[in-house]
VOVO-297063 format. One record per residue: residue in three letters; x, y, z of N, C-alpha, C, O in turn. Coordinates in steps of 0.02 Angstrom, whole numbers, padded with zeros to 5 digits, always signed. Example, Ala and Ser with C-alpha at 12.3 -4.5 7.8 and 13.67 -1.06 7.14 Angstrom:
BEGIN
ALA+00660-00284+00390+00615-00225+00390+00660-00165+00390+00712-00166+00423 SER+00642-00112+00354+00684-00053+00357+00645+00002+00394+00670+00057+00402 
***
This chain:
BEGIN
UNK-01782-03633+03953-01776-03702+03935-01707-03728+03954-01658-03701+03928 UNK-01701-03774+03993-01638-03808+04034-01628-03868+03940-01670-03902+03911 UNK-01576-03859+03927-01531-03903+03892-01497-03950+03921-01458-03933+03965 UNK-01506-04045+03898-01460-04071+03913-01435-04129+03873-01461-04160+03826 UNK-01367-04135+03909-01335-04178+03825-01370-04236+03817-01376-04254+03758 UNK-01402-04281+03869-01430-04320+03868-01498-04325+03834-01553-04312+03858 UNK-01483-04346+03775-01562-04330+03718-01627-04362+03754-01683-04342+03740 UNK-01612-04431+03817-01671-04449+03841-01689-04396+03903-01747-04378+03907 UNK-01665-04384+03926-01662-04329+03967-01711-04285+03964-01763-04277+03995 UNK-01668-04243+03899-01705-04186+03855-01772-04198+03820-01800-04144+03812 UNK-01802-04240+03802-01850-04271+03770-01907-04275+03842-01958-04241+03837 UNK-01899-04307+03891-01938-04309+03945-01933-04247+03976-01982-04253+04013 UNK-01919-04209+03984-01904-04142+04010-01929-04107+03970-01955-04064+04005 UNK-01944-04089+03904-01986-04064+03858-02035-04072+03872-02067-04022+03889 UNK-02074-04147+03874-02148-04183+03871-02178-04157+03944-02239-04159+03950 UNK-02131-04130+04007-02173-04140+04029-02178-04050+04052-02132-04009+04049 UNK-02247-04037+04074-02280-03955+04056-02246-03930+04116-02203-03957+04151 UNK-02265-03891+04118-02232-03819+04162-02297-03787+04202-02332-03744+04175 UNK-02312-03812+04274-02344-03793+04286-02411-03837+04312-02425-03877+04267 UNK-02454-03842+04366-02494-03893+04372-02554-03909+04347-02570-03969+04348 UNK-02614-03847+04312-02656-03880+04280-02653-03909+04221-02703-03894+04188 UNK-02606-03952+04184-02628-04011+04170-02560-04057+04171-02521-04035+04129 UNK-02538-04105+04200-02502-04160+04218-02496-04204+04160-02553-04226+04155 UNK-02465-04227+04117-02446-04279+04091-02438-04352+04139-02418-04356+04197 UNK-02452-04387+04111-02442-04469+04141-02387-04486+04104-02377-04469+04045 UNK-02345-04525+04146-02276-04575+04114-02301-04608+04060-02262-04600+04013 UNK-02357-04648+04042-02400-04687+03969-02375-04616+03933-02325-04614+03897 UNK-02404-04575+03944-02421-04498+03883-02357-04472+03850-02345-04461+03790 UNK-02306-04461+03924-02229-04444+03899-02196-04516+03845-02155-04508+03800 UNK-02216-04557+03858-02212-04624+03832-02219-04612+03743-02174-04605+03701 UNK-02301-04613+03734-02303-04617+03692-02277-04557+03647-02276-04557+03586 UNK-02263-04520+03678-02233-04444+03634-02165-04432+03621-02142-04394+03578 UNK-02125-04476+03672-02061-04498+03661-02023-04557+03610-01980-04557+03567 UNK-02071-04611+03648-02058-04663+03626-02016-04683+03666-01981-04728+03642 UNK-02003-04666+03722-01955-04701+03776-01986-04735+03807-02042-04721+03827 UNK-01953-04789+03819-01992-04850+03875-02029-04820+03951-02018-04762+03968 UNK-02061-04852+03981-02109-04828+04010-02054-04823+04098-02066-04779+04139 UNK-02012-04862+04106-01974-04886+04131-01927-04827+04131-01925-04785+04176 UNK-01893-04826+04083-01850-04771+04056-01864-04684+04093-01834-04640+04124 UNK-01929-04699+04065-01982-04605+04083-01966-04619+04156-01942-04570+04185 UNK-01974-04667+04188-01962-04652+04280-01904-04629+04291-01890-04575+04315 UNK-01866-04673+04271-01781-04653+04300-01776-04589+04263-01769-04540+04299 UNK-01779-04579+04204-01753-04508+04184-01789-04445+04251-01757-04399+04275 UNK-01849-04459+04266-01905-04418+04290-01857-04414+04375-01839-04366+04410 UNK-01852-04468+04378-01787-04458+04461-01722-04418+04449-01699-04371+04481 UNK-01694-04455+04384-01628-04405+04379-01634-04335+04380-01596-04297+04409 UNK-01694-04317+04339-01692-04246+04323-01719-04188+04404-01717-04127+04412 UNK-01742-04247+04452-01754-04205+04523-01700-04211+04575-01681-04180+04624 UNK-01684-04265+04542-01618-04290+04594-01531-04259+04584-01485-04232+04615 UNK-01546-04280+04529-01474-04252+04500-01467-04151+04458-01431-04102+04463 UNK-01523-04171+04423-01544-04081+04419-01568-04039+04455-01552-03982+04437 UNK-01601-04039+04501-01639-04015+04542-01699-03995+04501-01707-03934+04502 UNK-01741-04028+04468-01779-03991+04415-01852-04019+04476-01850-04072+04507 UNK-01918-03961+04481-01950-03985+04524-02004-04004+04502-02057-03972+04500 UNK-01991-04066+04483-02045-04127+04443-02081-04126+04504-02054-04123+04559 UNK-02160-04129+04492-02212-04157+04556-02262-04217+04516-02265-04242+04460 UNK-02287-04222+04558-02356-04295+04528-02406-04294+04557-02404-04315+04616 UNK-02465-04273+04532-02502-04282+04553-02571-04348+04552-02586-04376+04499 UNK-02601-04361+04607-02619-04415+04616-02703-04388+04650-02727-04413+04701 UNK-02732-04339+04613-02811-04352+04641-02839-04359+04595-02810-04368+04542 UNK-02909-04356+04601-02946-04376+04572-02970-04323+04509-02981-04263+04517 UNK-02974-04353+04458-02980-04335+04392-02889-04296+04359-02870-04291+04301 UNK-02862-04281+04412-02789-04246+04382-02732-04277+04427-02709-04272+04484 UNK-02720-04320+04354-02649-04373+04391-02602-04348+04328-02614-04328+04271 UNK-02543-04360+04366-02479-04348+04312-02419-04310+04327-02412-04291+04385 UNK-02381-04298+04290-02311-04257+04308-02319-04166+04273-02347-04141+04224 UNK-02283-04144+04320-02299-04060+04299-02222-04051+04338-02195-04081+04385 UNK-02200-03985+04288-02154-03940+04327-02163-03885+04367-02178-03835+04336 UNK-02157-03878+04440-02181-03825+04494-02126-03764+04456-02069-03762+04433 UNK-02192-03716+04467-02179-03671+04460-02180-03612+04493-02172-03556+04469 UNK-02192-03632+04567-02214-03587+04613-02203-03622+04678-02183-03679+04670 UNK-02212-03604+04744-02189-03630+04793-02250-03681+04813-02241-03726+04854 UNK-02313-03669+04782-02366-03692+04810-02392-03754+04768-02435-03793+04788 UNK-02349-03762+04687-02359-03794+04658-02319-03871+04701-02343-03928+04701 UNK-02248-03845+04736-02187-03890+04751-02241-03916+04787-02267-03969+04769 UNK-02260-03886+04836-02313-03903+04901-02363-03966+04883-02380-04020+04906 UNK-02370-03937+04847-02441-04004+04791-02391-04072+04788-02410-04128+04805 UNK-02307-04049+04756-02286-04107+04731-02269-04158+04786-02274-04219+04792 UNK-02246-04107+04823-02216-04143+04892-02264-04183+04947-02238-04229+04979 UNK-02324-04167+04957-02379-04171+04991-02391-04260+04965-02394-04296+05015 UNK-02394-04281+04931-02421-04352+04913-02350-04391+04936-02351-04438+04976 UNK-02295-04366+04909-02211-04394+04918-02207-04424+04988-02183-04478+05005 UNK-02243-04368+05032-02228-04386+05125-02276-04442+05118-02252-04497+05132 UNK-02325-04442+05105-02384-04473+05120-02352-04568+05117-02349-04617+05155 UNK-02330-04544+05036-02318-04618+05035-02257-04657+05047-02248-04716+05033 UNK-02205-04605+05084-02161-04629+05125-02181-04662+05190-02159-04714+05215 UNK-02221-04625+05209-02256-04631+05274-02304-04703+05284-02322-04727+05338 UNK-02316-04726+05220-02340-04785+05223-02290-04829+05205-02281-04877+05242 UNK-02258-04824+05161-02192-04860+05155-02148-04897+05219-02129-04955+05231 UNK-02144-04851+05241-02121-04856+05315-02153-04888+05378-02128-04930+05416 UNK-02204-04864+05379-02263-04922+05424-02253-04988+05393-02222-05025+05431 UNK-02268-05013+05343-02265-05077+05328-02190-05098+05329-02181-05159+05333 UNK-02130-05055+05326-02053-05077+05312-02055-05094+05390-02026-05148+05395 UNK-02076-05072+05454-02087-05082+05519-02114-05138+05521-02085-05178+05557 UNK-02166-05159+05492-02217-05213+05517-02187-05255+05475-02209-05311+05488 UNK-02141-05258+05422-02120-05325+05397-02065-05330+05435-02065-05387+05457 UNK-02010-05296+05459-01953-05307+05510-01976-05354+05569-01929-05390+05586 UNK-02041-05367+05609-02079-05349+05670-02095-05417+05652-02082-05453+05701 UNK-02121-05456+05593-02122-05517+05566-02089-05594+05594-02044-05618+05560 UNK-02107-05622+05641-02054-05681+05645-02086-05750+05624-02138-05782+05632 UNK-02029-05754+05596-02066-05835+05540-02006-05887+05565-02006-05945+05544 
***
């Protein structure tokens, strides 16, 4: 268990499981915290960004939510949707540049 001084931190980092069959949703960490829904994101970036902690999300069907990888194949899962929707991000950040009004 990673400790941190930051009680919102620590509170979202608790809520969310270890491991990918079953994912918590930001609503779920929400209501178990009581931290704003808003709040649960940014903490959920700091703690991959700034901790290296390897939060994933998953996004199919019937199992959506946040899990901690616990394995190289779990990261794989997390990372796999991340490209995806950069990758569209980016097509449209192209096609709105490409725009002349």
């Amino acid at each position: 268990m990673i400790n941190f001084t930051n009680k919102r931190l620590q509170l979202v980092y608790s809520a969310i499981p270890k491991g990918i069959e079953r994912p918590v949703t930001a609503k779920e960490i929400k209501l178990k915290t009581g931290i704003p829904t808003r709040d649960v994101y940014s903490c959920i970036n700091l703690l991959v960004t700034k901790y290296a902690v390897p939060i994933g999300g998953l996004r199919q069907e019937g199992k959506h939510g946040y899990f901690i990888a616990t394995s190289k194949d779990e990261l794989a899962e997390a990372i796999t949707p991340l490209e995806s929707h950069t990758r569209h991000m980016n097509e449209r950040l192209t096609a709105l540049k490409q725009i002349d009004i």
